[in-house]
C-alpha positions as CSV (number, residue, x, y, z in Angstrom):
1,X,0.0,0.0,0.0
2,X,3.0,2.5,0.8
3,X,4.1,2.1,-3.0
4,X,0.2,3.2,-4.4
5,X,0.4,6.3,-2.5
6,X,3.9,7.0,-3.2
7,X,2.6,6.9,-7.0
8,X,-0.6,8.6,-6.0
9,X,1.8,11.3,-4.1
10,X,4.4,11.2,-7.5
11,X,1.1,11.8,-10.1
12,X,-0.1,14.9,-7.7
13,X,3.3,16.7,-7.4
14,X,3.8,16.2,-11.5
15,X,-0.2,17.7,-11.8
16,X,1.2,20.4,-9.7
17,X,3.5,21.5,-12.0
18,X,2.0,21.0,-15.2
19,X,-0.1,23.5,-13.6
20,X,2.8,25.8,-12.6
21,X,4.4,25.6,-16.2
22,X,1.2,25.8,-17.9
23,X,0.2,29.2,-15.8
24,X,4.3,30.7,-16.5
25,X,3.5,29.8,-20.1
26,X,0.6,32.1,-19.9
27,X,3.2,35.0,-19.0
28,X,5.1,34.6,-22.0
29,X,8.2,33.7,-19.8
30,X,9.8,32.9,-16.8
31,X,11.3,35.3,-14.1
32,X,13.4,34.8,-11.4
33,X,10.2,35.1,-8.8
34,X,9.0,31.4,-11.1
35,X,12.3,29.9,-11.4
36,X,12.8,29.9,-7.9
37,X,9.4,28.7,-7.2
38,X,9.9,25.9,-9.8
39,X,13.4,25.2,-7.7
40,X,11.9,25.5,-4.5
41,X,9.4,23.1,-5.6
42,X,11.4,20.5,-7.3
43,X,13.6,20.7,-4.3
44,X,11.3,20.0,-1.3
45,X,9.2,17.1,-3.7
46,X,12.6,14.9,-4.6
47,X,13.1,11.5,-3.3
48,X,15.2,11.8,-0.7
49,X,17.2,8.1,-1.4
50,X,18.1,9.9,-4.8
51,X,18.2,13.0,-4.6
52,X,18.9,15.7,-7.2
53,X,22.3,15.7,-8.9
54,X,25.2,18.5,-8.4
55,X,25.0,18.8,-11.8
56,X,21.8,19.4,-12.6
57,X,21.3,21.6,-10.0
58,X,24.2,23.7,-11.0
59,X,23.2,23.6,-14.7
60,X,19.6,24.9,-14.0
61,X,21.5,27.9,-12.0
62,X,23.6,28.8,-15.0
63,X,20.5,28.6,-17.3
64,X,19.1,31.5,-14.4
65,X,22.5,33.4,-15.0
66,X,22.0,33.1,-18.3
67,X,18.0,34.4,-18.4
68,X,18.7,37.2,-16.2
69,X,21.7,38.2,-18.0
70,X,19.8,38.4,-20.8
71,X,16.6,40.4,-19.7
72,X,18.9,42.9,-18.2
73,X,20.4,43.3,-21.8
74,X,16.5,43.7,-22.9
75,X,16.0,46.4,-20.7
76,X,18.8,48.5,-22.5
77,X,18.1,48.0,-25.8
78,X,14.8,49.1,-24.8
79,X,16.1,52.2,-22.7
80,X,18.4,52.8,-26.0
81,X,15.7,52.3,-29.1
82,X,13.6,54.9,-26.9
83,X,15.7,57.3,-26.2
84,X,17.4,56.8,-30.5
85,X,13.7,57.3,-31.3
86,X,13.7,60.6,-29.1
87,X,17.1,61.9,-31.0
88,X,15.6,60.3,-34.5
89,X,12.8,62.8,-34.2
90,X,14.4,66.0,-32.7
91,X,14.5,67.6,-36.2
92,X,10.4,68.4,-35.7
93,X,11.7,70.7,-32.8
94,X,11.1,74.3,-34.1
95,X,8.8,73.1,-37.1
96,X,4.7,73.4,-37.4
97,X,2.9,70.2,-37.9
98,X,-0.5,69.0,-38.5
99,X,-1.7,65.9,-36.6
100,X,-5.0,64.1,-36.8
101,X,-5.9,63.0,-33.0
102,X,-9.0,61.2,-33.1
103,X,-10.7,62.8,-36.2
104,X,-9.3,66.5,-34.7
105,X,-6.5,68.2,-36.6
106,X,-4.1,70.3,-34.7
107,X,-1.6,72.4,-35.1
108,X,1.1,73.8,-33.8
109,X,5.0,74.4,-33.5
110,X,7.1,71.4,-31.9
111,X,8.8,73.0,-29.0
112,X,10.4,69.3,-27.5
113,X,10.0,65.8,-28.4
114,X,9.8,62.9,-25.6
115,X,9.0,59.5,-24.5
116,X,6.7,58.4,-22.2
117,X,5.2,55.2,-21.7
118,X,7.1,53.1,-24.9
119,X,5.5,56.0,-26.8
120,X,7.3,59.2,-28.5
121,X,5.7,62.5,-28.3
122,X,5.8,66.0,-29.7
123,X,5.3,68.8,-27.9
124,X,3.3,71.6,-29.3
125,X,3.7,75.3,-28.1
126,X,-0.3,74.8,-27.2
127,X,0.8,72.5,-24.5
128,X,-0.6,69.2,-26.5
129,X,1.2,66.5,-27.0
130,X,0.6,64.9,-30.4
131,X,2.3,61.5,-30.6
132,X,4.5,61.0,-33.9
133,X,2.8,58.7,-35.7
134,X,-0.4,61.0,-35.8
135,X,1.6,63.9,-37.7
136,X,0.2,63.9,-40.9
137,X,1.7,67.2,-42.2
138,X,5.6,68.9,-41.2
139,X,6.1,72.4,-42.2
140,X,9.1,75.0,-42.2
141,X,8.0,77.8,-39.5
142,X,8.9,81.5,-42.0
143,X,10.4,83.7,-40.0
């Protein structure tokens, strides 16, 4: 009877993290918050007469390293396309344009261009801000 609820035990624990991988699937991903759950959980559910090898553990670290190496290097190419997508559009600064917002044209003189919120942004001398991709018209400003 000990071995049937061993494999009753054993079907539960794999349920359990079918469950877990098919909810991080979900996400698009894992973080470190998951893999650590996932290791904490694979951890307290071994057999203890054989437990996890040295080796595996150590190569499911390095694939850690390894994904939180590269989200880091994610995080500045974002930081960097942003901020090229900033300079990229710096020439509107001092030019009048024509944007259609919503079925509403404005107008108005670019007096800065920013980002906010993975979106880029010029900034009219009327105090709007027009994002780029809704300028429909750029003009030289006579003097």
């Amino acid at each position: 009877m000990p071995d049937i609820t061993g494999v009753a035990a054993s079907q539960n624990t794999q349920y359990e993290q079918e469950t877990q991988r098919e909810s991080l699937e979900g996400n698009n991903g894992l973080g470190q918050d998951a893999f650590f759950k996932l290791l904490i959980t694979q951890l307290q559910n071994q057999d203890p007469l054989n437990p996890m090898k040295d080796r595996e553990f150590i190569s499911q670290m390095a694939e850690f390293s390894s994904l939180e190496k590269t989200e880091k290097l994610y995080s500045l190419l974002e930081d960097k396309l942003s901020s090229n997508r900033v300079i990229d559009n710096s020439n509107l600064i001092g030019r009048e344009i024509t944007a259609n917002v919503e079925g509403v044209e404005l107008k108005g003189i670019v007096e800065a261009v920013k980002s906010s919120n993975d979106k880029v942004l010029a900034v009219l001398d009327t105090g709007s801000e027009i994002e780029i991709k809704n300028i429909t018209q750029v003009k030289n400003v006579e003097a």
